[in-house]
C-alpha positions as CSV (number, residue, x, y, z in Angstrom):
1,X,109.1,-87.1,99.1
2,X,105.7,-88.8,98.4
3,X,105.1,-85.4,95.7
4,X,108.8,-86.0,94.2
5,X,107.7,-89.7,93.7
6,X,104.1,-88.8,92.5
7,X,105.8,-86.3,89.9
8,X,108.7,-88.6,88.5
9,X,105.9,-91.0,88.0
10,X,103.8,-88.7,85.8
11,X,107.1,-87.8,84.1
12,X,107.9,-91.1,83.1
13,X,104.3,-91.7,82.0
14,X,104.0,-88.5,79.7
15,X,107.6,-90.3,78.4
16,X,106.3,-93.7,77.8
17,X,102.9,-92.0,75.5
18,X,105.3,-89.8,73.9
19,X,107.5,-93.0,72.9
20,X,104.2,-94.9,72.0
21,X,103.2,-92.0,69.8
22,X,107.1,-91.8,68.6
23,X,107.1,-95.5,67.2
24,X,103.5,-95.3,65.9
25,X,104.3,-92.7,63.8
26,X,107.3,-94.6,61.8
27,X,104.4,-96.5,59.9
28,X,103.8,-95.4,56.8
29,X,102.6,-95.8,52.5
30,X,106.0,-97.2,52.4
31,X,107.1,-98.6,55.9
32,X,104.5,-100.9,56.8
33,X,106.6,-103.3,59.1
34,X,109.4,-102.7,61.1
35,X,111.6,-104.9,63.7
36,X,112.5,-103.8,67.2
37,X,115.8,-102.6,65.9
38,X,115.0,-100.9,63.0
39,X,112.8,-98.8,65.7
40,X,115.8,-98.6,68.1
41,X,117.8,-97.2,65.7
42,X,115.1,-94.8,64.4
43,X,113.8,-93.1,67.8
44,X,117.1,-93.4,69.7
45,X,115.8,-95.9,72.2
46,X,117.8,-98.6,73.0
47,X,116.8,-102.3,71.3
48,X,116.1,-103.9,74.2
49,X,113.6,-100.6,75.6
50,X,112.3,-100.6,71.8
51,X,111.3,-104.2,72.1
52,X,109.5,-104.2,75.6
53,X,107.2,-101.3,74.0
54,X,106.3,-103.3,70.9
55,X,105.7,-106.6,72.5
56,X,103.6,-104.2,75.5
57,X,102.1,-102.4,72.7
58,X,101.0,-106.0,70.8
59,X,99.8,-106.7,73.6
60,X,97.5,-103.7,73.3
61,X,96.3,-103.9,70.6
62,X,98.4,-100.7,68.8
63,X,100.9,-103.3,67.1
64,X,101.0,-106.9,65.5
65,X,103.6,-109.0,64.6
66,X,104.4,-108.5,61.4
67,X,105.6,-110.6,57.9
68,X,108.7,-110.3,58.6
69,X,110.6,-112.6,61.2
70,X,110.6,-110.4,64.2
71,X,108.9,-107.3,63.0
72,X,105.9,-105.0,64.1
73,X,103.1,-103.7,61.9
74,X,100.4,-101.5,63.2
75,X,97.2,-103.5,65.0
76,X,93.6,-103.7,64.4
77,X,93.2,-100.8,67.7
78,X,95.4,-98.0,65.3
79,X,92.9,-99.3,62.6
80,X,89.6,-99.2,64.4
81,X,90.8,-95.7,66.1
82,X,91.9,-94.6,62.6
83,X,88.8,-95.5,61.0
84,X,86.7,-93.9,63.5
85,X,88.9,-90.5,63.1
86,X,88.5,-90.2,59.5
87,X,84.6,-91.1,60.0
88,X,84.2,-87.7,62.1
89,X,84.9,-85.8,58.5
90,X,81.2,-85.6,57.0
91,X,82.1,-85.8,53.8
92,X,82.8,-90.0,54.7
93,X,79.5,-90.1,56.4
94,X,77.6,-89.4,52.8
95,X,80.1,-90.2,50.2
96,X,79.0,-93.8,50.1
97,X,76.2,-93.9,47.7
98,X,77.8,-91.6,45.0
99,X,80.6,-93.9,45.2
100,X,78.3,-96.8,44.6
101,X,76.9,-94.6,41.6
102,X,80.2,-93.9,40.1
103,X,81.8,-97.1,40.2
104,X,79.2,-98.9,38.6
105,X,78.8,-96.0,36.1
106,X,81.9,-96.1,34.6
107,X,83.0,-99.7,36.1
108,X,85.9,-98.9,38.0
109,X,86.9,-99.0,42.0
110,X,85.8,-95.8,43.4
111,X,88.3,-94.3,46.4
112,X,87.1,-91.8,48.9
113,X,90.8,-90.2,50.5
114,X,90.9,-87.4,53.6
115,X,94.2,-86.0,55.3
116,X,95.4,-87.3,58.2
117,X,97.8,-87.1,60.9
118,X,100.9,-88.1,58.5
119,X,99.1,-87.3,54.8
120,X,96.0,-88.5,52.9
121,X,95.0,-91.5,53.7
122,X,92.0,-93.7,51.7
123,X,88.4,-93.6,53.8
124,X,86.0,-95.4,51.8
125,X,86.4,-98.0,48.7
126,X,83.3,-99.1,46.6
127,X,85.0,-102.1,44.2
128,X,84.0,-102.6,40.3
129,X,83.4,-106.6,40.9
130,X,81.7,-106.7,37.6
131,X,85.5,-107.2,35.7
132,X,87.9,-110.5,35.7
133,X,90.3,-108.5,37.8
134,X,89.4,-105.9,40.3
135,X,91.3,-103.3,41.2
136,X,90.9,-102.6,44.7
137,X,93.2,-100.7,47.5
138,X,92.4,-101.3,51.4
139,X,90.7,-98.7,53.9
140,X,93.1,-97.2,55.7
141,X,96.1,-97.1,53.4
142,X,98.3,-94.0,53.8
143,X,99.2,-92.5,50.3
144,X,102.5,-91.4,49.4
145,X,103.7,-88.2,47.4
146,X,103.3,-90.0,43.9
147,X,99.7,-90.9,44.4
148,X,97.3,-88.9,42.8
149,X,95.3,-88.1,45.6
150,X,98.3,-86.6,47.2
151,X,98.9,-84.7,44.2
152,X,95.8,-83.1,44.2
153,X,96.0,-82.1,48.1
154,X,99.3,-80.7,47.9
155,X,97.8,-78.4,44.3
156,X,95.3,-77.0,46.6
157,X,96.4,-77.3,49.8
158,X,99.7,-77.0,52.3
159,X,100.5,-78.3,56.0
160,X,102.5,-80.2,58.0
161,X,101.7,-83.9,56.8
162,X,102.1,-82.5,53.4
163,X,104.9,-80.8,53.9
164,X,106.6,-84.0,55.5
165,X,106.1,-86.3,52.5
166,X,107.5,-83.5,50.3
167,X,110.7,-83.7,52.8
168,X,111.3,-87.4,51.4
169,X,111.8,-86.0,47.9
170,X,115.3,-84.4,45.8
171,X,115.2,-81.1,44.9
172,X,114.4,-82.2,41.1
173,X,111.4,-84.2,42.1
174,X,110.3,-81.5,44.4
175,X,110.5,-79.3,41.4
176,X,108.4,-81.8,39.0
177,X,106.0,-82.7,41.4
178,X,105.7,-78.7,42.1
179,X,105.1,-78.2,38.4
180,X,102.9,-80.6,38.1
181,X,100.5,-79.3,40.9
182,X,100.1,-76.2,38.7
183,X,98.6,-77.7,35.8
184,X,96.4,-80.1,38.4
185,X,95.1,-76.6,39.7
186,X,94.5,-76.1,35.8
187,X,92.6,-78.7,34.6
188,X,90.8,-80.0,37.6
189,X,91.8,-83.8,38.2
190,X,95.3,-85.4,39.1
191,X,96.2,-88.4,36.4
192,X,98.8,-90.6,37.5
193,X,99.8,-94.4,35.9
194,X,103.1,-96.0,36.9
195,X,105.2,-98.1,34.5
196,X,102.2,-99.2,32.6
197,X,100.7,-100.8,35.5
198,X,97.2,-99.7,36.9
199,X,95.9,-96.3,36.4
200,X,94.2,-93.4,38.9
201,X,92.1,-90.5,38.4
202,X,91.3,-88.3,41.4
203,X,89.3,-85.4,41.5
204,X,88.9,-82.5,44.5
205,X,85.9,-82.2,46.5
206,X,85.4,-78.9,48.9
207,X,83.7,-77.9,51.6
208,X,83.0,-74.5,52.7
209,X,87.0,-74.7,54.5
210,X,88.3,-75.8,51.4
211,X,89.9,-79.0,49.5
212,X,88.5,-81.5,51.8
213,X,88.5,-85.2,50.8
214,X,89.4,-86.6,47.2
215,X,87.0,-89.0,45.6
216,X,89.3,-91.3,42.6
217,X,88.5,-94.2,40.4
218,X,91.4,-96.7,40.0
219,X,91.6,-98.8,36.7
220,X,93.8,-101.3,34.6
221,X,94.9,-102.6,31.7
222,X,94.8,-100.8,28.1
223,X,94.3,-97.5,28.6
224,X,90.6,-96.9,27.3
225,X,89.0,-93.4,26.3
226,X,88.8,-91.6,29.8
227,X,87.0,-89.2,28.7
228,X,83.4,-90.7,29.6
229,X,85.1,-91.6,33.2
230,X,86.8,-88.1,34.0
231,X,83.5,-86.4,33.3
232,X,81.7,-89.3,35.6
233,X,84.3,-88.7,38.0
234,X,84.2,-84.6,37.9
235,X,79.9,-84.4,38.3
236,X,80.7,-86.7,41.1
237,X,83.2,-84.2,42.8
238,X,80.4,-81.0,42.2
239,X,77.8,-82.9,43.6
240,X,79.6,-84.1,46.5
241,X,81.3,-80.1,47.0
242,X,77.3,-78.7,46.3
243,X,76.4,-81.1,49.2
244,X,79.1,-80.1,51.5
245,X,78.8,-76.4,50.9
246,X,81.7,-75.7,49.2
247,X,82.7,-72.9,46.5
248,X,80.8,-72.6,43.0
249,X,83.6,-73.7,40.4
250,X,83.9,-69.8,39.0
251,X,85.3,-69.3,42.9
252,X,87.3,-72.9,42.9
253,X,89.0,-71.6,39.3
C-alpha cells in the first residue's frame, strides 16, 4: 500500500510540473497577461485548480500579477532562468562590444535575438541614447512571425517553435510570408516597417551549426538612406559569423 501511495504521489507531482509548464507556455510576443480563467479555459483545468497554480506559482516566483485586474504575467524567476538560458549560446557571451560598435556607428538601437523554446526571442540590446527619442525593445521579448528577426530564422532555418508561430497564420499569409523568406535568403537581411511606424533591419549571423542568433538595428522616423546602416549592419554579421566559425559567404549563398 505504502508503494501505491509513494507512486500516486509521484504521479500527481510529474502532473502538477506538467501543468506548470502547460500555463507557462501560454505567454507569449502577443499574450503577455492572462487571468485565471482565460488559463482555465485554455489548458482544460478547471478555474478554481487554474487559480491555486497561479497564485502558488506567484508565489514562486514563475508568475506576477499582472495589469490587468486579476490577471498573471510571467515573474522575474522565468526571466532570470530565461536570461540565463539564452546566455549559454556563445554568440551572447561576445556579441556585446560589436553591438556597442554598431549602434553608435550608425546611431541606432542594436538587437542581439536567439531561438528559444517557443521562437526567437531578443538577448542583448545596446540603445542609441544619442537621439531625442530612443528606440529601444526589452531583453527578453519573444518575437512574433512579423518581426524581422523571425523572418530571417524561418528563411534559413525550420523547427518546432518556428513551425508553431507559422500555425497562427492563414493560408495567404503563410504564402506571403513564405515568399518573402525567399528573397531574404537572396539578398541577405530581413527589412520590415509597420504602418509607418519604427523600422527594423536584421541580419543572419552563423556558426559552424548554422543560422544561429540575429543581430538588428531598430530605427524611426523618416526613412533615411539605409544604405550606410545595412552595410554597417552586414560587416557586423561577417565578423560576428568569422568569430563563431561559421560558413565563408560563397557557402552561406
Amino acid at each position: 500500500m505504502a508503494n501505491t501511495d509513494a507512486g500516486d504521489a509521484a504521479t500527481s507531482d510529474i502532473q502538477a510540473v506538467t501543468r506548470v509548464a502547460q500555463i507557462c507556455a501560454l505567454f507569449g510576443p502577443r499574450v503577455t497577461d492572462l487571468t485565471s480563467a482565460d488559463i482555465a479555459d485554455r489548458t482544460g483545468l478547471n478555474r478554481t485548480t487554474a487559480y491555486r497554480y497561479c497564485a502558488s506559482m506567484v508565489t514562486a516566483g514563475m508568475l506576477e500579477r499582472g495589469s490587468r485586474r486579476g490577471s498573471f504575467a510571467l515573474g522575474p524567476l522565468m526571466l532570470e532562468l530565461g536570461t540565463l538560458a539564452l546566455g549559454r549560446h556563445r554568440v551572447v557571451d561576445i556579441a556585446r562590444p560589436y553591438l556597442r560598435e554598431l549602434s553608435a556607428a550608425v546611431r541606432m538601437t542594436a538587437v542581439l535575438s536567439v531561438l528559444g523554446a517557443q521562437g526567437p526571442v531578443v538577448t542583448l540590446v545596446e540603445e542609441d541614447t544619442s537621439r531625442m527619442v530612443v528606440v529601444t525593445v526589452h531583453a527578453g521579448t519573444k518575437l512574433d512571425a512579423t518581426a524581422a528577426q523571425t523572418r530571417l530564422f524561418l528563411a534559413h532555418t525550420r523547427g518546432p517553435a518556428l513551425e508553431a508561430l507559422l500555425a497562427d497564420l492563414s493560408a495567404a499569409e503563410r504564402a506571403r510570408l513564405e515568399a518573402e523568406t525567399d528573397t531574404i535568403r537572396q539578398r541577405g537581411f530581413s527589412f520590415v516597417r509597420q504602418s509607418g511606424g519604427p523600422f527594423v533591419v536584421a541580419a543572419p549571423i552563423f556558426d559552424e551549426n548554422g543560422l544561429c542568433a540575429t543581430v538588428a538595428v531598430l530605427g524611426a522616423g523618416d526613412l533615411p538612406d539605409l544604405t550606410p546602416a545595412i552595410d554597417q549592419l552586414l560587416a557586423t554579421a561577417r565578423a560576428l559569423s568569422d568569430e563563431l566559425g561559421g560558413p565563408d559567404e560563397k557557402s552561406r549563398a
